[in-house]
Each structure stands twice: as structure tokens, then as C-alpha cells.
C-alpha positions in Angstrom: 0.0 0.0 0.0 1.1 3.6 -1.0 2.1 5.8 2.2 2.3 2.9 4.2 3.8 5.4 7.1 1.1 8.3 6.1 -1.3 8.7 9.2 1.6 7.5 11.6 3.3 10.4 12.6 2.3 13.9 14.2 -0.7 13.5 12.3 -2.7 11.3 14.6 -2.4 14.4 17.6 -4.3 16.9 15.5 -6.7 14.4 13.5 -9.8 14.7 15.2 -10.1 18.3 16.2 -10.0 19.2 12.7 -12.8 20.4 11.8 -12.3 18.9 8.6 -12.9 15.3 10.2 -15.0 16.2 13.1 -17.5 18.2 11.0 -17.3 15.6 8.3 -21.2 14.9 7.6 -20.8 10.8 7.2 -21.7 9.0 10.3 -25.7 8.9 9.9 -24.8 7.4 6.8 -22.6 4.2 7.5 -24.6 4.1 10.5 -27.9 3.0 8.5 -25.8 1.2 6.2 -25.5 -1.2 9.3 -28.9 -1.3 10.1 -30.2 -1.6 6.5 -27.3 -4.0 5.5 -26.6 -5.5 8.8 -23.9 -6.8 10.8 -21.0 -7.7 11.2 -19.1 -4.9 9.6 -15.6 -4.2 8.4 -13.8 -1.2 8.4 -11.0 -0.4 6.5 -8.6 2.6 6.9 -10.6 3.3 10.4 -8.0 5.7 11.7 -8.9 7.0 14.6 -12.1 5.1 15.1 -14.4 8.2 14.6 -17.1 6.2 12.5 -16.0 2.5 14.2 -17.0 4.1 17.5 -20.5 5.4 16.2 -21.0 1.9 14.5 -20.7 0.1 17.3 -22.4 2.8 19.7 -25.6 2.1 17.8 -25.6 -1.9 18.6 -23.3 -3.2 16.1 -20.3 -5.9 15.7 -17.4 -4.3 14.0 -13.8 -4.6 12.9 -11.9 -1.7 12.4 -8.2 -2.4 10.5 -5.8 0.4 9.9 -2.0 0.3 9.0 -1.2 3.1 11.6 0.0 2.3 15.4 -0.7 5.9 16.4 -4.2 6.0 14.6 -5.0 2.9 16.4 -4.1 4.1 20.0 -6.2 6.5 19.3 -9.2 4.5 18.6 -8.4 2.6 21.6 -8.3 5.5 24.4 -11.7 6.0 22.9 -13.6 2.7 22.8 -12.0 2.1 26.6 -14.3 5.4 27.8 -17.3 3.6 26.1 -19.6 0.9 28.3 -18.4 -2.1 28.2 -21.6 -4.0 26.2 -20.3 -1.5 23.3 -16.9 -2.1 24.0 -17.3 -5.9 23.7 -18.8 -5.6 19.8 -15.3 -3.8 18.8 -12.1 -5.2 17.4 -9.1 -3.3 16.1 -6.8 -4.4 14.0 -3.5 -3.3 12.5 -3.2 -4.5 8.8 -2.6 -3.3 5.3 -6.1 -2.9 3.0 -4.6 -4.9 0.0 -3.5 -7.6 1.7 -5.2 -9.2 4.9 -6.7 -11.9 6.1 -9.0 -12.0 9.1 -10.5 -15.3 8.9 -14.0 -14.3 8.9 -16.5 -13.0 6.6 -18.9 -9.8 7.2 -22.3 -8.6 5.7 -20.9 -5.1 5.3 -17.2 -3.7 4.7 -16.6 0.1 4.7 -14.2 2.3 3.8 -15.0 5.9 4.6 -13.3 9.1 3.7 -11.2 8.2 1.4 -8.5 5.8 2.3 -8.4 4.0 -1.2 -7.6 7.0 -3.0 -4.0 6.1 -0.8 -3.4 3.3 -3.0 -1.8 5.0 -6.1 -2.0 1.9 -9.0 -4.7 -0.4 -10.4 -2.9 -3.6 -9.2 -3.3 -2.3 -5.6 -6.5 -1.2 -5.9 -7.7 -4.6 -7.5 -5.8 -6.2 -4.4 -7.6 -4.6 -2.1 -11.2 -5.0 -3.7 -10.3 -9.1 -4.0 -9.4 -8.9 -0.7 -12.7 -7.4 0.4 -14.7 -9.7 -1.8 -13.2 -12.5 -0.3 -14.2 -11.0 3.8 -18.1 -10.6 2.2 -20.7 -13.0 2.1 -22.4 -13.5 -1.3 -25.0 -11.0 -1.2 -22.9 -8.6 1.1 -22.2 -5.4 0.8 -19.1 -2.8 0.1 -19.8 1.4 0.5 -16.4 3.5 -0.5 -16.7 7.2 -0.5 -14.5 9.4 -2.9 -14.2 13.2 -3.4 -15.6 14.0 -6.5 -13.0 14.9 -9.2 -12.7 18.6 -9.9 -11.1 18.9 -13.4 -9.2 22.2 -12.2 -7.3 20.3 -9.9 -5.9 18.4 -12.2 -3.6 21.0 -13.8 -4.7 24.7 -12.8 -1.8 26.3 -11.2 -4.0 28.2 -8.7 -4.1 25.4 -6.8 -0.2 25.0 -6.5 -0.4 28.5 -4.3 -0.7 27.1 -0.4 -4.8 27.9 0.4 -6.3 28.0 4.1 -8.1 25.4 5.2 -8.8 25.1 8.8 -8.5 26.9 12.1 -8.9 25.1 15.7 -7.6 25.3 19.0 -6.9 21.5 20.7 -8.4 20.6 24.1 -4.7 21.3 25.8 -4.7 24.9 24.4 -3.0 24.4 21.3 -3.8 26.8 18.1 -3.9 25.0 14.6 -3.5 27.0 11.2 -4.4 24.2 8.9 -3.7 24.6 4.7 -2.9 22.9 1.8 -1.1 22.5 -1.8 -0.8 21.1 -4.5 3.3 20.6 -5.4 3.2 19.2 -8.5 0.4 17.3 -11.3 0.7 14.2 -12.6 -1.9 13.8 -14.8 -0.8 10.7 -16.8 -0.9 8.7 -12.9 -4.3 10.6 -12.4 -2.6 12.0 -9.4 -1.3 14.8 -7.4 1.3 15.4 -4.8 -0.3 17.6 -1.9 0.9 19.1 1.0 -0.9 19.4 4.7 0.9 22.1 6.5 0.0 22.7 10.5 1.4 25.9 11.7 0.5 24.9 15.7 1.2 27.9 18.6 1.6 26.5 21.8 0.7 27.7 25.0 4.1 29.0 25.7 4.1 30.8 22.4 6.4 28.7 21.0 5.4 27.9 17.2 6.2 24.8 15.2 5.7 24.2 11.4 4.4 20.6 10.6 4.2 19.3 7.2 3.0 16.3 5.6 3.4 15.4 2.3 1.7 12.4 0.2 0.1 11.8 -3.5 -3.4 11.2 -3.7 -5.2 9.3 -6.3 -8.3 10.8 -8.0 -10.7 8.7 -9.9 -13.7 9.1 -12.4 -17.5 6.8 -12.0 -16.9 4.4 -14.7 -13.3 3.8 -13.2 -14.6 2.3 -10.3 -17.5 0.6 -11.4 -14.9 -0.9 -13.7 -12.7 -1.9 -11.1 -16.0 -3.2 -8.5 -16.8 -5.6 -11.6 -13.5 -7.0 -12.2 -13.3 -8.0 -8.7 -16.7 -9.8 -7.9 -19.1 -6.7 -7.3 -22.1 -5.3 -8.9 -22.7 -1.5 -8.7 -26.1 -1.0 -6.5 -25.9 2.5 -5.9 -24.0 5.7 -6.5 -24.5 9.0 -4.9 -23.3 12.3 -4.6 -23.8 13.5 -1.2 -24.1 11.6 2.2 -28.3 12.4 2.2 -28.1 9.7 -0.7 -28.5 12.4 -3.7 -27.9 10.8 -7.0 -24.5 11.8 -8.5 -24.4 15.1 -10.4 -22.0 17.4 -12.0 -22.0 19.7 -8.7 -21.4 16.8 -6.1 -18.9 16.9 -3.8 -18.8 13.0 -3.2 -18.4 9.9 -5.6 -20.4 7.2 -2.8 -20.6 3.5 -4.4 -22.7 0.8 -2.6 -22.1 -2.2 -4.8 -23.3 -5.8 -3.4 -20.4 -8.7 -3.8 -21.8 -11.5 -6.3 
């Protein structure tokens, strides 16, 4: 898997205070996907266990695998605050999405906010769907969320300027300037190297500068309907919003629920 080291770094101490992941409008959503689709349900890429946690607050059996140690303390510390008849339906794992084996097999496997647009080439992509279709019983089903492709990212240079993206304060006091870049287009990989850049004022004034650097993969509808067919899925559903809007030019999200065959 691409950016195998990504989330496991200073990363994991600013996560969820970002109001980018904690105003992120998802969790109603994956949490009627298990009551429509049932349990038990897989996770993949779960970080920090924002939408494990939720899943498993509202009465369901579900795994959570991520490849980071830090991201998974994380999730942890949380779930040991939680009663213990919720704690008891939860299981982390650390593991890598294109290539695991858990022994088991679930009626639903997610993976929200976009951890497979981390894996940067078809052959790990197609790993990681075969994987899943192999954890899912016949008739199961698999919901991935993507953002939705905006063509001017692809190449206009106004994006290789650093932008503003979030402003927070942490529970210890700790002020976050969050923004973001592009460094450089790769259109013929249909990706992008970007840049996360946390200018963080502590309480004694002191200021740091922490950056993280990865590519990103973007992808196009038929591209993964394409992909969910070559590995043992049939696209159910695609919408463009988390209140289940069909797809349109204007959406911010690509969400596929396809059911394994």
C-alpha cells in the first residue's frame, strides 16, 4: 500500500479536532448502512475510530483495521471510555487494505473518507477489492466514498499556491493553522502530490511548522464501477452526497454501494 507510514506520525495528535474530520457529515450514513445492510461490519482505513466508534455505539459488531499504530491508540483510548456492552462488539486491527486476512466474513465492509484513493495503482486497488470480496458473504455489501473529481485540480496552477483550510484550538490549548497545496500534477498517474501544512502555537508561544506530504489518487465513475466488476461486485448504488443524492456534475462525493456476487 502507498504511504504505508502516512497517518503514523504527528498526524494522529491533530486528527480529530480538525474540523475537517470532526465536521465531516458521514456517520448517519454508515450508520444506516448497518442497520439496513446488517452486521457484522468491516472497516477499512478506520484511523482513529471516529465512525468505528458510532457503529458500534448504535448496537453493532465491527472490525476496524488500519495500518497506523498511532491512529489505532487513538481509537483505543476511545472505545475504553465507552460501556463495556459496546466495547465488547469492537475489534481493532493493524493491517494493510490490499492484503489481509482475518479469517472471517462480514455482511458489510466500509471504507470511509477516502482511504483507497491512498493506493496509487490499479494492481493495488484490484488487491484490495479481491481482498474485500473474499471477507463478504455472497450478497454482502461494500460502501467507498471518494471526493468527486474537480477537473481544475488536475492542472490549474491556482491550486499550487498554499490555500487556508482550517483553524482550531486543541483541548490542551494548542492553536492550529491548517492549509494545503498542490506541489506538483501528474496527470498521466491521475494523481497529485499535496501538502498538509499545520502551523500549531503552543501555549508557551512557542510555534512549530508541521508538514505532511503524500500523493493522492483521484478517480472518475466508470473507473470504479470498472474496477467493483473486475473484482466480484455489482454496482447498487452511486450518490453524490451523504443524504443519498444521486451523483451530479455539482457533487462533492463519488459514494458506491455495490453488493459482492
Amino acid at each position: 500500500m502507498a504511504c504505508e507510514s502516512l497517518y503514523d506520525n504527528f498526524i494522529a495528535d491533530y486528527y480529530d479536532a480538525s474540523p475537517i474530520v470532526a465536521g465531516r457529515r458521514d456517520i448517519d450514513f454508515y450508520v444506516n448502512a448497518a442497520k439496513e445492510f446488517g452486521h457484522p461490519v468491516l472497516e477499512l482505513g478506520c484511523g482513529s475510530g471516529r465512525v468505528t466508534n458510532a457503529v458500534a455505539q448504535a448496537g453493532f459488531t465491527i472490525t476496524g483495521m488500519d495500518l497506523s499504530p498511532k491512529m489505532l491508540a487513538k481509537a483505543e483510548e476511545k472505545i475504553a471510555k465507552l460501556p463495556g456492552s459496546v466495547r465488547g462488539g469492537v475489534n481493532f486491527v493493524q493491517g494493510n487494505m490490499t492484503n489481509f486476512d482475518l479469517g472471517k466474513v462480514f455482511r458489510l465492509v466500509i471504507i470511509p473518507f477516502r482511504p483507497f484513493q491512498h493506493l496509487l495503482d490499479v494492481p493495488q486497488q484490484l488487491d484490495c477489492l479481491r481482498r474485500v470480496r473474499k471477507h463478504l458473504e455472497t450478497g454482502g455489501h461494500l460502501i467507498l466514498d471518494f471526493f468527486q473529481t474537480d477537473a481544475r485540480r488536475m492542472h490549474d496552477p491556482a491550486f499550487l499556491q498554499e490555500r487556508p483550510a482550517a483553524e482550531y484550538e486543541m483541548a490542551d490549548g494548542r492553536k492550529v493553522r491548517l492549509s494545503e497545496r498542490v506541489t506538483a500534477f501528474h496527470r498521466a498517474e491521475q494523481l497529485n502530490d499535496v501538502e498538509m501544512i499545520y502551523r500549531v502555537t503552543h501555549r508557551d508561544g512557542r510555534e512549530e511548522r508541521l508538514v505532511m506530504a503524500f500523493p493522492f489518487r483521484y478517480f472518475f465513475r466508470y473507473e470504479v464501477e470498472h474496477l467493483l466488476a473486475r473484482c466480484g461486485f455489482s454496482a447498487e448504488a452511486t450518490y453524490g452526497d451523504f443524504d443519498r443524492s444521486l451523483l451530479q456534475d455539482r457533487s462533492p462525493e463519488m459514494i458506491f454501494v455495490a453488493v459482492a456476487v
